[in-house]
C-alpha positions in Angstrom: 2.0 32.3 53.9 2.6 34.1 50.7 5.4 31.8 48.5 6.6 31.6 44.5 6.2 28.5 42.8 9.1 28.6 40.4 8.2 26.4 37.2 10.6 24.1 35.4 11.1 26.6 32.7 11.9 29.2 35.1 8.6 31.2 35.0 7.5 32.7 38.5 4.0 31.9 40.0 2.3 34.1 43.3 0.6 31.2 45.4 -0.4 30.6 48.9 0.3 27.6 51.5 -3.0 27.3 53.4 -1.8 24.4 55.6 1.2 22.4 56.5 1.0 18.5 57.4 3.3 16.1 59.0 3.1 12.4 58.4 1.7 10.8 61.7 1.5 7.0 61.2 -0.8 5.9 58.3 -2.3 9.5 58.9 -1.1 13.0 58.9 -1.4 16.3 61.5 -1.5 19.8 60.9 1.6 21.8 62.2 2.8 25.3 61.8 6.1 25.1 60.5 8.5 21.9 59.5 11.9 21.5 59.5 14.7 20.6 57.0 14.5 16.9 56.2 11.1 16.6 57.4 7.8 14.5 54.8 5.5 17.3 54.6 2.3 17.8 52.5 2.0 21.2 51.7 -2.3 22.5 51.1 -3.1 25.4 48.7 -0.9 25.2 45.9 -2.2 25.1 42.3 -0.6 24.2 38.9 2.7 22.6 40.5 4.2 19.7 38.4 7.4 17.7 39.1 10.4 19.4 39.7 9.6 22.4 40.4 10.5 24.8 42.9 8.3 26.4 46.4 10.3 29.5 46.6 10.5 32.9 49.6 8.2 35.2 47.9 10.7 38.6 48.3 13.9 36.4 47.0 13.0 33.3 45.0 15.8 30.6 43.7 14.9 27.4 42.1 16.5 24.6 42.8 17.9 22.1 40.0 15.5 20.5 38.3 14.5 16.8 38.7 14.6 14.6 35.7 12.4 12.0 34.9 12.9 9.1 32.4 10.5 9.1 29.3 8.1 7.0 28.7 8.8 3.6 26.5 5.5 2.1 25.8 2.0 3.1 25.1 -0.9 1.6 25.6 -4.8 1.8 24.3 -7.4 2.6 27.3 -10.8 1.7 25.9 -14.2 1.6 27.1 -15.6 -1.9 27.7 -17.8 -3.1 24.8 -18.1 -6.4 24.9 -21.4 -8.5 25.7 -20.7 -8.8 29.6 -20.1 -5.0 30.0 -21.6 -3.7 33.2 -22.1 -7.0 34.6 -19.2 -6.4 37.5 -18.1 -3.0 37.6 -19.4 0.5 39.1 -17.5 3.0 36.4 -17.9 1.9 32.7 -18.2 5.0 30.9 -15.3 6.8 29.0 -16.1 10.3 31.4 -15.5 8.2 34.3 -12.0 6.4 32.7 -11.0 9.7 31.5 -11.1 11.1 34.7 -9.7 8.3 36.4 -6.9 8.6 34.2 -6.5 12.5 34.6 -6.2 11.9 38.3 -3.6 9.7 38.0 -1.7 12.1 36.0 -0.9 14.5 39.1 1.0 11.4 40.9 2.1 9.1 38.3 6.0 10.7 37.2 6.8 9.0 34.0 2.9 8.9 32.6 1.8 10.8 29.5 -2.1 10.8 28.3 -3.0 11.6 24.9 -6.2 11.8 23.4 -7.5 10.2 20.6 -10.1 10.8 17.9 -12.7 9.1 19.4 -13.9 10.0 22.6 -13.8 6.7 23.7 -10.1 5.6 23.7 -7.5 7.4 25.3 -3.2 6.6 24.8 -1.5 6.1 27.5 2.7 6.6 27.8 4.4 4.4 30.5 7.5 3.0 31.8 7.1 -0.6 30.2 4.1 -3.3 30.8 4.8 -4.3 34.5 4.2 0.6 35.1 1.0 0.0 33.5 -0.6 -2.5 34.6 -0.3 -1.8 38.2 -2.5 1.2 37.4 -4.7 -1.2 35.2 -4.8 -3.5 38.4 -5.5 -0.5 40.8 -8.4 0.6 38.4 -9.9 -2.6 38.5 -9.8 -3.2 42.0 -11.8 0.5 42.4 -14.5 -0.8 40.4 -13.3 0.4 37.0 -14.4 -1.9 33.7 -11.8 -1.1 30.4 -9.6 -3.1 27.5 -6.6 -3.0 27.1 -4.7 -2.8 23.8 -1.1 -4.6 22.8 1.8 -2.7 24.5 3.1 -0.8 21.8 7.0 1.0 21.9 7.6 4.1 21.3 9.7 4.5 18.0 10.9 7.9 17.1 12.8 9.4 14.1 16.2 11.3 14.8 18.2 12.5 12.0 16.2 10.3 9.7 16.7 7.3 11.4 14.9 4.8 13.3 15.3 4.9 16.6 13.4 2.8 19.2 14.6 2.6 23.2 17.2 0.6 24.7 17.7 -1.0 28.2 19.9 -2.4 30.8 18.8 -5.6 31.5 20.4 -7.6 34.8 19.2 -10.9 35.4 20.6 -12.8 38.4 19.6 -16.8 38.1 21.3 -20.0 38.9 24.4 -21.0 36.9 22.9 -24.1 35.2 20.2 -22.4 33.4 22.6 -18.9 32.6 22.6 -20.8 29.1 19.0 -20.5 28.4 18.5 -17.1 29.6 21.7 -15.8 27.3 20.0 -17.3 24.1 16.7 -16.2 25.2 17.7 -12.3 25.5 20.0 -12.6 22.0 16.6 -14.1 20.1 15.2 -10.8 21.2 18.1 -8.8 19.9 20.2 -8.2 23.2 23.4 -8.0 23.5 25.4 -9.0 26.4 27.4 -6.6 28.2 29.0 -8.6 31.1 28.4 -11.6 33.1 29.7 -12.4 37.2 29.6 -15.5 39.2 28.4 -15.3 42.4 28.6 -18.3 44.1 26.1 -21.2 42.5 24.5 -17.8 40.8 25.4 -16.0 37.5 24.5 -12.6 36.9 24.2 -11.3 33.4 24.1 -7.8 32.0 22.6 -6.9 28.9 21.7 -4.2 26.4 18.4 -4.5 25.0 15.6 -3.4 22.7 12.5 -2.6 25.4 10.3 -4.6 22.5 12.1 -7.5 23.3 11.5 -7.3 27.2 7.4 -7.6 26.1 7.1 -11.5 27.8 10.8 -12.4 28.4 10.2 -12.2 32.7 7.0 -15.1 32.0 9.7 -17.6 30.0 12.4 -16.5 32.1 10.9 -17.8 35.4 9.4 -20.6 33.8 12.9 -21.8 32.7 14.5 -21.1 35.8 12.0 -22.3 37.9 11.4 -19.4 39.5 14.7 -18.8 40.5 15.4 -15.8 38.0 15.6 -12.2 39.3 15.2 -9.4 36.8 15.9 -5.6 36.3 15.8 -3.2 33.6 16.1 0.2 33.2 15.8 2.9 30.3 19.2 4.2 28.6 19.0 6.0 25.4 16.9 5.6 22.1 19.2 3.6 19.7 19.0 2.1 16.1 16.2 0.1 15.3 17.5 -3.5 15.8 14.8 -5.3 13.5 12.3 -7.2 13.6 11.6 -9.6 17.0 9.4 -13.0 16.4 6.6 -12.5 18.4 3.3 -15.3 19.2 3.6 -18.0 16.5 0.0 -20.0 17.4 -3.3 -18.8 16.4 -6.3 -18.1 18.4 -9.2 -20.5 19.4 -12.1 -18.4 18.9 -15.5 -18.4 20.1 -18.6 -18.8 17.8 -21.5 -18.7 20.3 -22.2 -16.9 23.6 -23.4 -19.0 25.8 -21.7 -21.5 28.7 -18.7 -23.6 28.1 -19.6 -26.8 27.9 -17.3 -30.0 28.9 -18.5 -32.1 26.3 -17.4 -29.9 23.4 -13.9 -28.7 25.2 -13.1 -32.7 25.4 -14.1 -33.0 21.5 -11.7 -30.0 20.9 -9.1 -30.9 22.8 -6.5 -31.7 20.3 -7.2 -28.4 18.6 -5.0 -26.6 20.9 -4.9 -25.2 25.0 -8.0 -23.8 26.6 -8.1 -20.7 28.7 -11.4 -21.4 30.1 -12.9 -23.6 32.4 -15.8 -25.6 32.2 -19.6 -24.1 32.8 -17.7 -20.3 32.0 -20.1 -17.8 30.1 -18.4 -16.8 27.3 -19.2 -14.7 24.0 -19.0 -14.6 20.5 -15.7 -13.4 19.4 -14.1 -14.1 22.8 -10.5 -15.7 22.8 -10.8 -18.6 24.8 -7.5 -21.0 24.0 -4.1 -21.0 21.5 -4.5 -22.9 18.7 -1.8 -25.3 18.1 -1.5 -24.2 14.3 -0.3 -20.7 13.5 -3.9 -19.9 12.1 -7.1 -19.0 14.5 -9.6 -20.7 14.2 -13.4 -20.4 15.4 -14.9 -23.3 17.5 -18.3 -23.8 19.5 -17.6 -25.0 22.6 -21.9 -24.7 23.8 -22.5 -27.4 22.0 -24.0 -30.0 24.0 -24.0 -33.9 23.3 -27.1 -34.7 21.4 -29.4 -37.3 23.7 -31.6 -40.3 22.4 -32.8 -43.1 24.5 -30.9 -45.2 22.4 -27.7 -46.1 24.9 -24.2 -45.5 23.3 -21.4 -48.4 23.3 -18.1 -47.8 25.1 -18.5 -44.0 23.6 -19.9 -42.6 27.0 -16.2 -42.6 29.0 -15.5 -40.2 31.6 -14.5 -36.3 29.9 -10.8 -35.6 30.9 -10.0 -32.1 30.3 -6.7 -30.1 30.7 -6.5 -27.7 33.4 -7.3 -24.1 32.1 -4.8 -21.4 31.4 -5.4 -18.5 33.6 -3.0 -15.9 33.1 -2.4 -12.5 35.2 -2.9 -8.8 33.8 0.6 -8.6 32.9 0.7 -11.9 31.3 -2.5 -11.1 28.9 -1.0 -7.7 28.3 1.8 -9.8 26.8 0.3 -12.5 25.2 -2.1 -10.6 22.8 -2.0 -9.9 19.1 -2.3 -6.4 17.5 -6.2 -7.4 16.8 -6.6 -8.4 20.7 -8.0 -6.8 23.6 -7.9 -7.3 26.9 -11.3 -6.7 28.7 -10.5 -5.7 32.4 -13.2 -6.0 34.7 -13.3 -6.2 38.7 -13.8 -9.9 39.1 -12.4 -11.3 35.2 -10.0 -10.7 32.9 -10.8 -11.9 29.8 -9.0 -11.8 25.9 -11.0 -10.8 22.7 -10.8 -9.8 19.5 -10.8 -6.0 18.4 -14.2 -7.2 16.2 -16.3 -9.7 17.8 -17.8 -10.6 14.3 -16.0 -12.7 12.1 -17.3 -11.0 8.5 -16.3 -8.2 10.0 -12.5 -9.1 11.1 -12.7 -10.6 7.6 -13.4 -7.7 5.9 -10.6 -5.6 8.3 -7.9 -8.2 6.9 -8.7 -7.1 3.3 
């Protein structure tokens, strides 16, 4: 059947509809015609984006236009160049990302992609950290290797003025920890709106900077003990609200590649927390703990404990080691530095510096 596709800005396109589907179950079935409030996929049409309109070819009307919210945050896609690269995944080249990422274009709303210089690293716009990194998660699960850089907001000038996005931020949570969760969201420049009891709950509205959502929902159910429930959505761009304190602690960084060894994360212990266990191959340049100072710092945790048969005195005690910080993709999306990467991989997820070298991130600070 002959129709119009009637674009967003109202420009007319001849197409053809080669096949109707209905939804049948987890599959679908061809059918000749559907009716009004039917799930239909419709084959043969080219060109079509969001909103618009499949129109009667003689008499075409658009409908109104859908619209979508703007994207907040951008990220850095990257191909994976770290020492391990190749190790786990089936797609590691930037053709194979790019594509990925062009694909996901056609049914992902609120992304944007924009190129870069390099043919290498592609931006990508999204809805905040929790958008992207389901697509981060999906591509890993499909075999995909990539970093990952910081979450960056979207900051725009209007009328000479810096503007940056606001959001509506509800968070329901018990009563006794309400406190917390209100000084929490004003440390990150929110403001609150309104706040209902509900029974033993509280529920809290708030205006807020969508910088200072970046690793609130992590403290926030750590504080409440779960308990917290949390929703934000995007308003308006408003005034720039200043600057928010981000990380404080350094990075514990690797020196060697080689295997963790228990011996040596015992020894460093009391430099700060690990995020990786023992016997883990690691890499030069590889963040592997927070240093408790706000400085990083580079440590060799392959070294092994020098032998001699000459026996040791009370020196040779059992090694009791923290447990290992693990975190999730959204958490390591949050917790990095502007000179961080996340390297995403099907099996790990591991945090590194931009440049693996330390002359060379040196020589970047200067």
């Amino acid at each position: 059947m002959k129709v119009k596709l009637v674009k967003r800005d109202g420009t007319q396109i001849n197409t053809l509809i080669k096949e109707l589907n209905l939804f049948d179950g987890l599959g679908r079935k061809k059918v000749e015609r559907v009716e009004a409030g039917d799930l239909c996929a419709i084959i043969g049409l080219e060109g079509f984006e969001i909103g618009d309109t499949v129109a009667d070819f003689n008499t075409p009307e658009a409908l109104p236009s859908i619209s979508i919210d703007e994207p907040t945050m951008s990220m850095l896609f990257t191909i994976n160049d770290s020492p391990f690269f190749g190790k786990e995944g089936k797609f590691i080249t930037s053709r194979h990302i790019h594509e990925r990422l062009e694909k996901e274009l056609e049914k992902n709303l609120a992304m944007r992609l924009e190129e870069t210089d390099s043919p290498d690293k592609f931006i990508v716009f999204g809805r905040g950290v929790l958008h992207l990194s389901i697509l981060i998660e999906t591509m890993r699960r499909e075999g995909y290797e990539l970093q990952i850089g910081q979450p960056q907001v979207i900051i725009k000038e209007i009328d000479r003025q810096k503007m940056e996005p606001m959001e509506e931020l509800t968070i329901d949570l018990p009563e006794k920890v309400s406190g917390k969760a209100i000084e929490m969201v004003t440390l990150r420049k929110g403001e609150i709106v309104s706040m209902t009891c509900k029974g033993s709950r509280m529920i809290c509205n708030f205006k807020i900077p969508s910088r200072g959502i970046i690793g609130l929902r992590n403290q926030l159910l750590t504080d409440s003990a779960g308990e917290a429930i949390i929703n934000h959505r995007f308003i308006e761009f408003s005034v720039y609200k200043g600057e928010i304190s981000g990380r404080i602690n350094g990075s514990l960084i690797s020196m060697e590649k080689g295997t963790a060894i228990p011996y040596s994360l015992d020894k460093l212990q009391e430099r700060g927390k690990f995020f990786v266990s023992p016997n883990e191959s690691i890499y030069a340049g590889q963040v592997i703990g927070e240093n408790t100072r706000q400085d990083d710092i580079v440590v060799n945790i392959t070294k092994t404990k020098k032998l001699s048969n000459v026996r040791a005195s009370g020196s040779d005690d059992k090694v009791k080691l923290a447990p290992a910080i693990k975190f999730s993709l959204e958490e390591a999306l949050e917790y990095i530095q502007k000179d961080e990467y996340v390297e995403v991989t099907p099996k790990s997820i591991r945090l590194r510096k931009v440049y693996l070298n330390k002359n060379e991130r040196k020589r970047q600070k200067q």
